[in-house]
PDB file of N, CA, C and O in Angstrom:
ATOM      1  N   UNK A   1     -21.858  -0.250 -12.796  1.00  0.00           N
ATOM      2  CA  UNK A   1     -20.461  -0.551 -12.538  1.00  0.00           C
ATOM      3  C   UNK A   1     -20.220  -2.017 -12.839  1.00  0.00           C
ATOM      4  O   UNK A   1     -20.862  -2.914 -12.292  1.00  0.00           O
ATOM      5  N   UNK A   2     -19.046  -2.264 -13.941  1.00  0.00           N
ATOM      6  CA  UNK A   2     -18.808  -3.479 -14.039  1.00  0.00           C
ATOM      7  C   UNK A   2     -17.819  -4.262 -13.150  1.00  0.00           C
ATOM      8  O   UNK A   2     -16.936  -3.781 -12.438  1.00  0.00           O
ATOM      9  N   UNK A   3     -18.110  -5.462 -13.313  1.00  0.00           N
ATOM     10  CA  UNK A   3     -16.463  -6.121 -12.499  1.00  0.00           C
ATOM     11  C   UNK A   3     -15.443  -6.372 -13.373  1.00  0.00           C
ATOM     12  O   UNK A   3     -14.487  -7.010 -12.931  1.00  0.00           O
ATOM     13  N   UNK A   4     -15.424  -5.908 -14.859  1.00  0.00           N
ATOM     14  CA  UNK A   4     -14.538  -5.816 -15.872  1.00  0.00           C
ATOM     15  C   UNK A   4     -13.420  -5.596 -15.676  1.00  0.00           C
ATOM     16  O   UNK A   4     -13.244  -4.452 -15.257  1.00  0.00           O
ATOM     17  N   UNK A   5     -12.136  -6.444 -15.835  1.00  0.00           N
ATOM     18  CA  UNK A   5     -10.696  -5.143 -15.124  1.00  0.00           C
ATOM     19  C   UNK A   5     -10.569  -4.645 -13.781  1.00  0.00           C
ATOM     20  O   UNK A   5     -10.054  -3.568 -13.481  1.00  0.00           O
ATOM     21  N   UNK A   6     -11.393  -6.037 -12.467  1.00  0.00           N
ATOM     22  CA  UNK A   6     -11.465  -5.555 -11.337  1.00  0.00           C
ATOM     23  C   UNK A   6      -9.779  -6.043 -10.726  1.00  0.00           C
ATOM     24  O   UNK A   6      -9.321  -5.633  -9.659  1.00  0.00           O
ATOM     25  N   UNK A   7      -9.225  -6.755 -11.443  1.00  0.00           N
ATOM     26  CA  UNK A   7      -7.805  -7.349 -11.568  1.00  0.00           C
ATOM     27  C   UNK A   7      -7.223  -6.041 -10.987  1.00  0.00           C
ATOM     28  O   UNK A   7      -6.583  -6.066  -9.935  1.00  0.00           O
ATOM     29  N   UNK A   8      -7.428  -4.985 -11.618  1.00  0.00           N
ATOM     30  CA  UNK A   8      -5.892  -3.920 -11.775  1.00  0.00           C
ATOM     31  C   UNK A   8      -6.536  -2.833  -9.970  1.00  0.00           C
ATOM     32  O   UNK A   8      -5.912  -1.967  -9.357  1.00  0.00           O
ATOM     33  N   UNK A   9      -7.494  -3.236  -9.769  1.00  0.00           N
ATOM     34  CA  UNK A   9      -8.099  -2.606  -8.495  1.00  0.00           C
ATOM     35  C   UNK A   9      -7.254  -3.681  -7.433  1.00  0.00           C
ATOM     36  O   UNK A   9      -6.601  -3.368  -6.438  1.00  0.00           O
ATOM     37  N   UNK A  10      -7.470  -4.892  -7.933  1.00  0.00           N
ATOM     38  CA  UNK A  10      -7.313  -5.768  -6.438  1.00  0.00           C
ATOM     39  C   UNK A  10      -5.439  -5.925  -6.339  1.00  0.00           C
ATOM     40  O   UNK A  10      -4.696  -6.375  -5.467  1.00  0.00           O
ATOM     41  N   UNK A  11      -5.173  -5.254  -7.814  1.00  0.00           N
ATOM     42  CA  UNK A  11      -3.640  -5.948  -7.500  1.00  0.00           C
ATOM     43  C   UNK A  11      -2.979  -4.344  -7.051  1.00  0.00           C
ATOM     44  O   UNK A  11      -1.908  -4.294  -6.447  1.00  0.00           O
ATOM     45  N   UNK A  12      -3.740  -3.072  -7.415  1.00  0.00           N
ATOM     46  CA  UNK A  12      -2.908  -1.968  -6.519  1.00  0.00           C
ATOM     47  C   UNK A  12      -3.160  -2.014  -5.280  1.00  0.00           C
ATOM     48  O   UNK A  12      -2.323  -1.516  -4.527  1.00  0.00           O
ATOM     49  N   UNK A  13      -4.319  -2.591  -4.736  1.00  0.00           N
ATOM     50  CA  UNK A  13      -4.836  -2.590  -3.363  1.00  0.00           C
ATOM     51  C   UNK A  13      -3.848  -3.689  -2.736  1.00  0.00           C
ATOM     52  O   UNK A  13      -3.931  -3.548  -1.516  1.00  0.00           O
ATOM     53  N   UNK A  14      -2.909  -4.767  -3.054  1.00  0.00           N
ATOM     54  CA  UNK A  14      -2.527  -5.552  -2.514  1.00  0.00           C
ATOM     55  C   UNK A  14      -1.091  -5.013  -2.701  1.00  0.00           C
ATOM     56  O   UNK A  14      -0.185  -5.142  -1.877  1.00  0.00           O
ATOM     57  N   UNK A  15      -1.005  -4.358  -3.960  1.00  0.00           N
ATOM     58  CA  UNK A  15       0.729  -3.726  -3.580  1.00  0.00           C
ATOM     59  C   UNK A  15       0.856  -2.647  -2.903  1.00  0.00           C
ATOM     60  O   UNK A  15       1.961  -2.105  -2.883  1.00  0.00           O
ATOM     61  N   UNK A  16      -0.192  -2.108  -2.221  1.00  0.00           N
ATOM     62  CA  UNK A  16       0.043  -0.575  -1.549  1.00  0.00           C
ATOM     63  C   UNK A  16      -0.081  -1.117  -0.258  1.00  0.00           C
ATOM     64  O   UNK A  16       0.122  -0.358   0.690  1.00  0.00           O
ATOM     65  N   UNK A  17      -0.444  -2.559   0.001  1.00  0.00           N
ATOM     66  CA  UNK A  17      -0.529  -3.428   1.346  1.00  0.00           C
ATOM     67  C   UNK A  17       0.791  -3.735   1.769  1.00  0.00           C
ATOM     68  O   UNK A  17       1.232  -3.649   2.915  1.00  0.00           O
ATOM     69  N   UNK A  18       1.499  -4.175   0.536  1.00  0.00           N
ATOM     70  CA  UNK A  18       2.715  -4.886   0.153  1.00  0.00           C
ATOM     71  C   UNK A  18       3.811  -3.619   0.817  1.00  0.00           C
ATOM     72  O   UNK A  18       4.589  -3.588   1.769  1.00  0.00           O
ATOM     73  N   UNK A  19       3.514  -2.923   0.062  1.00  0.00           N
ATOM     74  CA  UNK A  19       4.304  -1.592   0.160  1.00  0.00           C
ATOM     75  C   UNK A  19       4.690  -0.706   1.976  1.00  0.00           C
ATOM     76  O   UNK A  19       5.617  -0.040   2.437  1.00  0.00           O
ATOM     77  N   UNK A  20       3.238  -1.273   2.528  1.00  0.00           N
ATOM     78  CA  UNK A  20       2.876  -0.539   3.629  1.00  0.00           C
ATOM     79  C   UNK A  20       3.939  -1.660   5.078  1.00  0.00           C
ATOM     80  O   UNK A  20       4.507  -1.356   6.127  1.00  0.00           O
ATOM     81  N   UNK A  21       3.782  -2.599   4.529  1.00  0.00           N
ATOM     82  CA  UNK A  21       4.734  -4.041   5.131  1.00  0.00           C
ATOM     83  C   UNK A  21       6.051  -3.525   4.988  1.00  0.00           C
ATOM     84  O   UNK A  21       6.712  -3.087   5.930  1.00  0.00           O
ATOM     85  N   UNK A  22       6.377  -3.571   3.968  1.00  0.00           N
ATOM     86  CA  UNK A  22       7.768  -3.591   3.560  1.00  0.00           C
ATOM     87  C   UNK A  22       8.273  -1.844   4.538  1.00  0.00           C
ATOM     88  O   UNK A  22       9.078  -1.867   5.469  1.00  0.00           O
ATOM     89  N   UNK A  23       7.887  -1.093   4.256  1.00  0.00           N
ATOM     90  CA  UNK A  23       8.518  -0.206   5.132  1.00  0.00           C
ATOM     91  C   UNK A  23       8.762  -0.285   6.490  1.00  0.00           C
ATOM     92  O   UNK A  23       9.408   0.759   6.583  1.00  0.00           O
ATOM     93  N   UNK A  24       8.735  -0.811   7.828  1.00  0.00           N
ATOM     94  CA  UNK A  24       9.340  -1.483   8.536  1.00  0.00           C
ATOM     95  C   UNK A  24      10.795  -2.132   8.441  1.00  0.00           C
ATOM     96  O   UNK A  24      11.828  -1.945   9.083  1.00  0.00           O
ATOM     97  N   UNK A  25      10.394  -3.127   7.186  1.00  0.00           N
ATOM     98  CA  UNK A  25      11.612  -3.778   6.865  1.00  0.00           C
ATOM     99  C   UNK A  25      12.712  -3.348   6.354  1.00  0.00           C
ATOM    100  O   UNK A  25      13.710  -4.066   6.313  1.00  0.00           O
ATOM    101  N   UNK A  26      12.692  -2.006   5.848  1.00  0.00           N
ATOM    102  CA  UNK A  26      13.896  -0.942   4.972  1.00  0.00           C
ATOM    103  C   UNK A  26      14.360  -0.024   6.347  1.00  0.00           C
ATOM    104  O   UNK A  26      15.529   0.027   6.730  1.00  0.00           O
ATOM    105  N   UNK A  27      13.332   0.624   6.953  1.00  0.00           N
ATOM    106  CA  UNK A  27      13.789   1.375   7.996  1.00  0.00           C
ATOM    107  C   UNK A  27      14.187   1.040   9.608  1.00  0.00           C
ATOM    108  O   UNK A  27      14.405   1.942  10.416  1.00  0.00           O
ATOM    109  N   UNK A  28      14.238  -0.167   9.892  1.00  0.00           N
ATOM    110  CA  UNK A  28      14.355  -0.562  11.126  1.00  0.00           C
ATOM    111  C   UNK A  28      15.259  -1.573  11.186  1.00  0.00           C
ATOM    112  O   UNK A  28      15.217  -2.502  10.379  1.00  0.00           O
ATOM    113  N   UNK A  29      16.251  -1.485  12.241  1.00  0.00           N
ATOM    114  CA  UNK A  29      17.365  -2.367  11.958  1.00  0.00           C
ATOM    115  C   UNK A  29      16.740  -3.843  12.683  1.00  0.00           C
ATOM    116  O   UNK A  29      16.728  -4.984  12.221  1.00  0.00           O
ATOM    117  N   UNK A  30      16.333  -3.416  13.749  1.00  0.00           N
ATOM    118  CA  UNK A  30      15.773  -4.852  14.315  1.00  0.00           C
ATOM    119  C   UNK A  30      14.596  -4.682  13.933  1.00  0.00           C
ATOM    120  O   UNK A  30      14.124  -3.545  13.902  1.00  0.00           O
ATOM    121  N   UNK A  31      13.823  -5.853  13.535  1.00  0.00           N
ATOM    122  CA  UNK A  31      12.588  -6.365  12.996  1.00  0.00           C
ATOM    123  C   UNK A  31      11.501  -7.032  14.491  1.00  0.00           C
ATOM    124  O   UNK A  31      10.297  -6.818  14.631  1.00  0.00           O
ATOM    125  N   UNK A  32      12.327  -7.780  15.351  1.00  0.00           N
ATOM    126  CA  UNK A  32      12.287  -8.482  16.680  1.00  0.00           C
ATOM    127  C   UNK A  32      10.307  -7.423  17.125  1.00  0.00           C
ATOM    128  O   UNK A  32      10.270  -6.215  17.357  1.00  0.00           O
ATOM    129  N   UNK A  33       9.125  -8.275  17.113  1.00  0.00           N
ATOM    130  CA  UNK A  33       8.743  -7.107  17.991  1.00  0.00           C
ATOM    131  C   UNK A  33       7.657  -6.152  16.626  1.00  0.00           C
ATOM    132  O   UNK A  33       6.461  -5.872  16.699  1.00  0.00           O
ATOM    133  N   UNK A  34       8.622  -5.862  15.514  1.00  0.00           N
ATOM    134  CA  UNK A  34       7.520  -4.941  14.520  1.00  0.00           C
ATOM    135  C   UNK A  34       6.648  -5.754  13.947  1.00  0.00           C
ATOM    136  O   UNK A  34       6.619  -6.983  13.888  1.00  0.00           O
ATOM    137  N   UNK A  35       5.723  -4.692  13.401  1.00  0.00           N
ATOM    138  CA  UNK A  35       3.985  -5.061  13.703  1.00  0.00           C
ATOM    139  C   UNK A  35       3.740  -3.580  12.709  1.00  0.00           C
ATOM    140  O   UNK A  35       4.419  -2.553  12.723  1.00  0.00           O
ATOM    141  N   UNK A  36       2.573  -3.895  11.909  1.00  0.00           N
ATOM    142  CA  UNK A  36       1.854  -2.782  11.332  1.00  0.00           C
ATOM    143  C   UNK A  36       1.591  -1.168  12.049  1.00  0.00           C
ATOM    144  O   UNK A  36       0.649  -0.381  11.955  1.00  0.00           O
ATOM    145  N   UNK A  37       2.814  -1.118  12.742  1.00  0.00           N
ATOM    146  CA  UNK A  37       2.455  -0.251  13.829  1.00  0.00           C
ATOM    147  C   UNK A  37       3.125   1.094  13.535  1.00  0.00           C
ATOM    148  O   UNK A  37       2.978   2.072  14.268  1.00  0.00           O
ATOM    149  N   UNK A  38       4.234   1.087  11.874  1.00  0.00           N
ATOM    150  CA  UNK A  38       4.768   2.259  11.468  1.00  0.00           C
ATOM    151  C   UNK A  38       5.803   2.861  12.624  1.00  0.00           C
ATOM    152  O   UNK A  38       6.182   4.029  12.703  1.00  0.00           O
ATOM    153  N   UNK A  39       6.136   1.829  13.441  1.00  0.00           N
ATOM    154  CA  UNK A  39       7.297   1.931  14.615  1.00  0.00           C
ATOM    155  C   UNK A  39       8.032   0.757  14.672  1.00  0.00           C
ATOM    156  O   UNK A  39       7.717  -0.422  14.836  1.00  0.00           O
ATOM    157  N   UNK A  40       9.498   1.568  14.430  1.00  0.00           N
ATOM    158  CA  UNK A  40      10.555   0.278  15.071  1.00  0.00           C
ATOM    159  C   UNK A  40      10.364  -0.451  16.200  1.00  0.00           C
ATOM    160  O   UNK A  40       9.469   0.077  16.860  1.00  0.00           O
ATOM    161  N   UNK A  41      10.729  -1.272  16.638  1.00  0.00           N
ATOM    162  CA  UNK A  41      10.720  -1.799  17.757  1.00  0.00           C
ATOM    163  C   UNK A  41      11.735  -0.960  19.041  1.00  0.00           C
ATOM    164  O   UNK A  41      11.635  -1.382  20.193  1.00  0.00           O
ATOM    165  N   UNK A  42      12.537   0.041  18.788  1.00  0.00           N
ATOM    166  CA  UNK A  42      13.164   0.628  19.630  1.00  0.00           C
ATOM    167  C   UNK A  42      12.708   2.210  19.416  1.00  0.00           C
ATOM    168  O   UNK A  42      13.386   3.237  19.439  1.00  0.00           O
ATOM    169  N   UNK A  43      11.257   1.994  19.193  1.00  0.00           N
ATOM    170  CA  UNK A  43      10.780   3.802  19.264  1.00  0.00           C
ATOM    171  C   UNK A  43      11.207   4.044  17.918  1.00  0.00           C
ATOM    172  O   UNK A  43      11.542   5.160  18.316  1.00  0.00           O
ATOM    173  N   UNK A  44      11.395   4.056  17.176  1.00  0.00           N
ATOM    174  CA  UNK A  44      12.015   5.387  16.037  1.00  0.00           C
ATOM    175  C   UNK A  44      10.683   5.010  15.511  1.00  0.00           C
ATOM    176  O   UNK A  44      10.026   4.002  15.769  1.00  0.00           O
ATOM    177  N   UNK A  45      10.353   6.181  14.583  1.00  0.00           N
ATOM    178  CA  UNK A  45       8.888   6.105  13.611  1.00  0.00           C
ATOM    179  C   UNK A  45       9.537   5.715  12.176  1.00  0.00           C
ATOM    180  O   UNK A  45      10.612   6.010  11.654  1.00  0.00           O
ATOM    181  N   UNK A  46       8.473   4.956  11.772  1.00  0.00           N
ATOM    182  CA  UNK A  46       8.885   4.577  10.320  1.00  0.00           C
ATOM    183  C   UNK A  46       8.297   5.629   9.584  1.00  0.00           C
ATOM    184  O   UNK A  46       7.151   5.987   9.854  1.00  0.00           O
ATOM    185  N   UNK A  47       9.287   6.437   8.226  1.00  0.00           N
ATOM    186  CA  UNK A  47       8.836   7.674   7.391  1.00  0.00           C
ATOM    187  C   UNK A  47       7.513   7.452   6.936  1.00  0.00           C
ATOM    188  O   UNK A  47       6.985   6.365   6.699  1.00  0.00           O
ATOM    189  N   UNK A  48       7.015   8.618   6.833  1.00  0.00           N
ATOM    190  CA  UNK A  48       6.018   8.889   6.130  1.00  0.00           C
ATOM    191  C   UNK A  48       5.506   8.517   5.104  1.00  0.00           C
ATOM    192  O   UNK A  48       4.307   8.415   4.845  1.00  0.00           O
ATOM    193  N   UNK A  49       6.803   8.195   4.181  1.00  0.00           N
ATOM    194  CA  UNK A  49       6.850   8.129   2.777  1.00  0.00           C
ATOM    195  C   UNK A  49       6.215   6.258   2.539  1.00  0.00           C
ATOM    196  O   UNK A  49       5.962   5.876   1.396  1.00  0.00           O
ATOM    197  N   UNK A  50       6.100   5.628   3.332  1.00  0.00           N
ATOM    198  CA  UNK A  50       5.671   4.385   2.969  1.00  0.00           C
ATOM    199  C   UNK A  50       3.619   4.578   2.800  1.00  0.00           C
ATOM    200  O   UNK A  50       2.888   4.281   1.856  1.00  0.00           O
ATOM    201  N   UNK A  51       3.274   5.217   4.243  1.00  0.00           N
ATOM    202  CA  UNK A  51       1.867   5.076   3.750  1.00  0.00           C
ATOM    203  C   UNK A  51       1.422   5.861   2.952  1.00  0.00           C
ATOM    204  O   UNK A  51       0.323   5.647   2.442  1.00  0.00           O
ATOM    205  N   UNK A  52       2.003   6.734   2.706  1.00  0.00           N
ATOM    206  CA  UNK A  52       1.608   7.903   1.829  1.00  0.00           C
ATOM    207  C   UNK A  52       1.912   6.641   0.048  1.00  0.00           C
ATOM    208  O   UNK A  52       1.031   6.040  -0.567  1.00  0.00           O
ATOM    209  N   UNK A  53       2.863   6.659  -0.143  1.00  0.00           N
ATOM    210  CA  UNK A  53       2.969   5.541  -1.103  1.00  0.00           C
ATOM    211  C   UNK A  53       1.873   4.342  -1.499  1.00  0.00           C
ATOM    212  O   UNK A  53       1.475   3.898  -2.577  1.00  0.00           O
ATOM    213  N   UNK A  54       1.614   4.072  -0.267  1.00  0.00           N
ATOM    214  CA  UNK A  54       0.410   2.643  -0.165  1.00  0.00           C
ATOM    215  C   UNK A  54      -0.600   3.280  -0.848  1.00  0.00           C
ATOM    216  O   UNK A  54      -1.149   2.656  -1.755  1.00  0.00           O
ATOM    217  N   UNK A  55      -1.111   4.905  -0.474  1.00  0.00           N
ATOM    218  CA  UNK A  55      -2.306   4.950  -0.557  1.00  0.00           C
ATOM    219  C   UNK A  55      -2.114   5.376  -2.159  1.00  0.00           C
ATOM    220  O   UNK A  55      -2.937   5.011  -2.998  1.00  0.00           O
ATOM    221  N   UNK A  56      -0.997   6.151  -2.489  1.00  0.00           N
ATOM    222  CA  UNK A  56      -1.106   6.234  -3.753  1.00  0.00           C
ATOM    223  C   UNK A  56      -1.387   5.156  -4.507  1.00  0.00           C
ATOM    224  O   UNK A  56      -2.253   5.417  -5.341  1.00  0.00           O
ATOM    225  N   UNK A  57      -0.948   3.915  -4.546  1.00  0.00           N
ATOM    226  CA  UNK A  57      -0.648   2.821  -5.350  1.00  0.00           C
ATOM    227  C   UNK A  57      -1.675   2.423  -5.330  1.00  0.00           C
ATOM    228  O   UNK A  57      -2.286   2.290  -6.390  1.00  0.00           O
ATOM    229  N   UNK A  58      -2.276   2.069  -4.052  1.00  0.00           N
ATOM    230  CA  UNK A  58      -3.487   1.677  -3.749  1.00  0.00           C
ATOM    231  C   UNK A  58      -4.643   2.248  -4.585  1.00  0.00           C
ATOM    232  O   UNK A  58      -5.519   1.437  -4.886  1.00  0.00           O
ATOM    233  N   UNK A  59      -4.752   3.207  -4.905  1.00  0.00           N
ATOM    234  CA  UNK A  59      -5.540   4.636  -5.329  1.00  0.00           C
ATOM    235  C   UNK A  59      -5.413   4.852  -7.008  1.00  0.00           C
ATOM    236  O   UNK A  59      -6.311   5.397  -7.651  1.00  0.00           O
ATOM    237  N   UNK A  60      -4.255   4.380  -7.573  1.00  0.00           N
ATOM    238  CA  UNK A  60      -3.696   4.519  -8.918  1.00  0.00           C
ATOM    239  C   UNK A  60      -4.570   3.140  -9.531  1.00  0.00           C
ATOM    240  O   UNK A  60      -4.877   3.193 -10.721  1.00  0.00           O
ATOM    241  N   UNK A  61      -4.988   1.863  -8.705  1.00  0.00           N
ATOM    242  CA  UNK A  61      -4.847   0.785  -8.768  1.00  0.00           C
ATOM    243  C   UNK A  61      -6.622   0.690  -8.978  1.00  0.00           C
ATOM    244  O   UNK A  61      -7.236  -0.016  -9.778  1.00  0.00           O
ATOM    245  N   UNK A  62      -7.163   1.655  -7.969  1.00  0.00           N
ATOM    246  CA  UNK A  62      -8.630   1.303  -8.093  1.00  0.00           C
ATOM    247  C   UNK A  62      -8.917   2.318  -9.332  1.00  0.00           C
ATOM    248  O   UNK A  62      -9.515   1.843 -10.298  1.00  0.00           O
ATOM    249  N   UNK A  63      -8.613   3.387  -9.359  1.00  0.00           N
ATOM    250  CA  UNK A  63      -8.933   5.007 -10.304  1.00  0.00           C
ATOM    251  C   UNK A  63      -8.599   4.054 -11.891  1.00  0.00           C
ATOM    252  O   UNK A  63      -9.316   4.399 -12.829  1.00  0.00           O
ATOM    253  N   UNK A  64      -7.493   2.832 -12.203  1.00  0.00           N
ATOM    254  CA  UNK A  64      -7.271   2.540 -13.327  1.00  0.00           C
ATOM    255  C   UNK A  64      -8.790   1.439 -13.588  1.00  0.00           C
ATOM    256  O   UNK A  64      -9.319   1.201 -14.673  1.00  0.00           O
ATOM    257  N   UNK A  65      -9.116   1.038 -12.533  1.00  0.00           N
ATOM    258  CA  UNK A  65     -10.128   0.171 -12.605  1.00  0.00           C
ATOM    259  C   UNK A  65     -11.690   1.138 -12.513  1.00  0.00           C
ATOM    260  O   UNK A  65     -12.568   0.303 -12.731  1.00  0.00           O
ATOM    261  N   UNK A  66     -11.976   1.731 -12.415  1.00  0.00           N
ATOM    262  CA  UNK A  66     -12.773   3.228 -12.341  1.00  0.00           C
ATOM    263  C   UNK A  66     -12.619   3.906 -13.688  1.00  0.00           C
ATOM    264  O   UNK A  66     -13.619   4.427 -14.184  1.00  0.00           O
ATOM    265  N   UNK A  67     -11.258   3.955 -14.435  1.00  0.00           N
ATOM    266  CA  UNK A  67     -11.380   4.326 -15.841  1.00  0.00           C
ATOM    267  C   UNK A  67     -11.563   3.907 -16.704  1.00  0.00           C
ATOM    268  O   UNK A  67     -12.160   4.354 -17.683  1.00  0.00           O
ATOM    269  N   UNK A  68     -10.960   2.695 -16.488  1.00  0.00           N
ATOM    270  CA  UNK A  68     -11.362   1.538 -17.319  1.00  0.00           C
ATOM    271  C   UNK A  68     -13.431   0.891 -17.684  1.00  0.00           C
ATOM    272  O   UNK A  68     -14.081   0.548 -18.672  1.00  0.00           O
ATOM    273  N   UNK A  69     -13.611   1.010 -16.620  1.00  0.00           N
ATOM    274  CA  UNK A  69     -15.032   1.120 -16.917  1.00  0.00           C
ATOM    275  C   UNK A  69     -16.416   2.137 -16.770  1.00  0.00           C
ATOM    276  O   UNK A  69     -17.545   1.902 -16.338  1.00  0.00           O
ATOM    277  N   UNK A  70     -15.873   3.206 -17.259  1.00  0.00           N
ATOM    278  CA  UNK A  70     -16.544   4.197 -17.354  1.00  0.00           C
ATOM    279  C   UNK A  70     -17.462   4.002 -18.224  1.00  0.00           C
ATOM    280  O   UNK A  70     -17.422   3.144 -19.106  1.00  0.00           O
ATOM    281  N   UNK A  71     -18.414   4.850 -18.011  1.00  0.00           N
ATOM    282  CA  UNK A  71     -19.748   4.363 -19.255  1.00  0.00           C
ATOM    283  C   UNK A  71     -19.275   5.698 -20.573  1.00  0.00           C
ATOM    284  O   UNK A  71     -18.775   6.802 -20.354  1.00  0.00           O
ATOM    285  N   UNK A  72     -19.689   5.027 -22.023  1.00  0.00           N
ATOM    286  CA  UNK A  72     -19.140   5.725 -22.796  1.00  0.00           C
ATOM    287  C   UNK A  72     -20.759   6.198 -23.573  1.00  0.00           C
ATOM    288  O   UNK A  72     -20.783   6.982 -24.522  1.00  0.00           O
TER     289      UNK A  72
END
């Protein structure tokens, strides 16, 4: 396994981080209080659709870095 193209691993792993943050901030009117915790600060749950997203991106990000150096 090379470290060839480990770029496109570390930068989906940091936007599916990115990604996982930011949902809080789209779904919750007050911010006051939120925390990686996939909950508003007044109880409501933050959707699904953010970690499920992270992990894709996250996952698209290492698999391009995994194809990229495959042995030929």
């Amino acid at each position: 396994m090379s470290l060839n193209n480990l770029s496109s691993a570390i930068i989906g792993v940091l936007i599916g981080l990115l990604l996982l943050a930011i949902g809080p901030m789209v779904e919750c009117d007050n911010l006051a209080g939120s925390a990686m915790t996939l909950q508003c600060p007044d109880g409501v749950p933050v959707s699904s659709v953010w970690p499920t997203l992270s992990v894709l991106v996250a996952g698209i990000g290492i698999a391009s870095w995994l194809y990229r150096n495959r042995s030929r």
